[in-house]
C-alpha positions as CSV (number, residue, x, y, z in Angstrom):
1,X,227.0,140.3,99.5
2,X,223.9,139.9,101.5
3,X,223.3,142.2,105.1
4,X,220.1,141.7,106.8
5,X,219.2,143.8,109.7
6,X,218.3,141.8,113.1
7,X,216.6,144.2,115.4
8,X,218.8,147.5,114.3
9,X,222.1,145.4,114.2
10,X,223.3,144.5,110.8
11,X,224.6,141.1,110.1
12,X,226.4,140.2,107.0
13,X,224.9,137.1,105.3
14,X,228.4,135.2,105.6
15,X,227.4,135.1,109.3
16,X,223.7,133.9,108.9
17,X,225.3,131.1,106.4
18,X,228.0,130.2,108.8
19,X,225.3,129.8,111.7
20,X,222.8,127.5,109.2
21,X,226.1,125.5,107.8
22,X,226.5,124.9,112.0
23,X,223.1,123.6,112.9
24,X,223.1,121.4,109.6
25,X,227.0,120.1,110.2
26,X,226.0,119.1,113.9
27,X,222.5,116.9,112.6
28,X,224.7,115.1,110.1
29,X,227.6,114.8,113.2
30,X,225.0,112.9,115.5
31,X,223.6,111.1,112.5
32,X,227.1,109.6,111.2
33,X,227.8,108.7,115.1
34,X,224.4,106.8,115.5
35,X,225.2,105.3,112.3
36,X,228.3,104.3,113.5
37,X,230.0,105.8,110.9
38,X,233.4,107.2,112.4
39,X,234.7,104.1,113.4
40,X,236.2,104.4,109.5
41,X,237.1,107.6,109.7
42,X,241.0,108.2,110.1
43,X,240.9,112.0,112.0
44,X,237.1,112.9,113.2
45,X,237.9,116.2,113.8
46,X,239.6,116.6,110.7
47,X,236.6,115.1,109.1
48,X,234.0,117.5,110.9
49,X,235.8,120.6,109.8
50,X,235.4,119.2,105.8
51,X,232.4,118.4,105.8
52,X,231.4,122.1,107.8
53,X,233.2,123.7,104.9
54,X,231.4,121.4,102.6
55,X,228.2,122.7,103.6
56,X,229.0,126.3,104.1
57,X,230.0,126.2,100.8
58,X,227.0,124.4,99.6
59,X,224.5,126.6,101.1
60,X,226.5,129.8,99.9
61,X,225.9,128.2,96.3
62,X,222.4,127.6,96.9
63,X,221.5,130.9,98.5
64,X,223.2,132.5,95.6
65,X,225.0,135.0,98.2
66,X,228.4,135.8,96.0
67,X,227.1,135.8,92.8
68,X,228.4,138.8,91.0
Protein backbone atom coordinates (compact mmCIF):
# COMPACT_ATOMS: atom_id res chain seq x y z
CA UNK A 1 0.00 0.00 0.00
CA UNK A 2 0.98 3.45 -1.05
CA UNK A 3 1.40 6.54 1.80
CA UNK A 4 2.51 9.81 0.54
CA UNK A 5 3.28 12.59 2.83
CA UNK A 6 1.24 16.04 2.34
CA UNK A 7 3.06 18.69 4.20
CA UNK A 8 4.13 16.32 7.35
CA UNK A 9 0.68 14.49 7.40
CA UNK A 10 0.71 11.06 5.93
CA UNK A 11 -2.12 10.03 3.82
CA UNK A 12 -2.67 6.53 2.69
CA UNK A 13 -3.05 6.13 -1.12
CA UNK A 14 -6.61 4.56 -0.62
CA UNK A 15 -7.51 8.22 0.37
CA UNK A 16 -5.81 9.98 -2.61
CA UNK A 17 -7.63 7.23 -4.97
CA UNK A 18 -10.95 7.72 -3.28
CA UNK A 19 -10.56 11.67 -3.69
CA UNK A 20 -9.50 11.22 -7.75
CA UNK A 21 -12.36 8.29 -8.14
CA UNK A 22 -14.71 11.61 -6.68
CA UNK A 23 -13.70 14.34 -9.03
CA UNK A 24 -13.84 11.80 -12.03
CA UNK A 25 -17.46 10.12 -10.76
CA UNK A 26 -18.98 13.86 -10.49
CA UNK A 27 -17.59 14.90 -14.49
CA UNK A 28 -19.25 11.75 -15.70
CA UNK A 29 -22.51 12.64 -13.19
CA UNK A 30 -23.00 16.09 -15.00
CA UNK A 31 -22.03 14.59 -18.29
CA UNK A 32 -24.83 11.63 -18.10
CA UNK A 33 -27.39 14.47 -16.82
CA UNK A 34 -26.59 16.81 -19.84
CA UNK A 35 -26.82 13.93 -21.88
CA UNK A 36 -29.94 13.23 -20.54
CA UNK A 37 -29.08 10.00 -19.62
CA UNK A 38 -30.92 9.18 -16.28
CA UNK A 39 -34.20 9.50 -17.54
CA UNK A 40 -33.38 5.40 -18.13
CA UNK A 41 -31.96 4.90 -15.17
CA UNK A 42 -34.18 2.90 -12.59
CA UNK A 43 -32.45 4.28 -8.91
CA UNK A 44 -29.84 7.38 -9.75
CA UNK A 45 -28.41 7.15 -6.62
CA UNK A 46 -28.08 3.65 -6.68
CA UNK A 47 -26.51 4.12 -10.10
CA UNK A 48 -23.95 6.89 -8.79
CA UNK A 49 -22.68 4.76 -6.04
CA UNK A 50 -21.75 1.80 -8.97
CA UNK A 51 -20.35 3.62 -11.07
CA UNK A 52 -18.02 5.56 -8.01
CA UNK A 53 -17.00 2.03 -7.11
CA UNK A 54 -16.45 1.38 -10.65
CA UNK A 55 -13.90 3.85 -10.94
CA UNK A 56 -12.30 3.55 -7.63
CA UNK A 57 -11.71 0.30 -8.53
CA UNK A 58 -10.47 1.15 -11.91
CA UNK A 59 -8.01 3.66 -10.91
CA UNK A 60 -6.68 1.36 -7.99
CA UNK A 61 -6.01 -1.16 -10.99
CA UNK A 62 -4.33 1.35 -12.98
CA UNK A 63 -2.22 2.98 -10.30
CA UNK A 64 -1.10 -0.48 -9.48
CA UNK A 65 -1.65 0.45 -5.54
CA UNK A 66 -2.51 -3.33 -4.12
CA UNK A 67 -0.36 -5.22 -6.16
CA UNK A 68 1.45 -7.60 -3.95
Amino acid sequence: MIETSFHGVYLPGLMLLNGGALACSWALRRLLALAGFYRWVWHPALFDLAVYVLLLFALARFTGAFTT
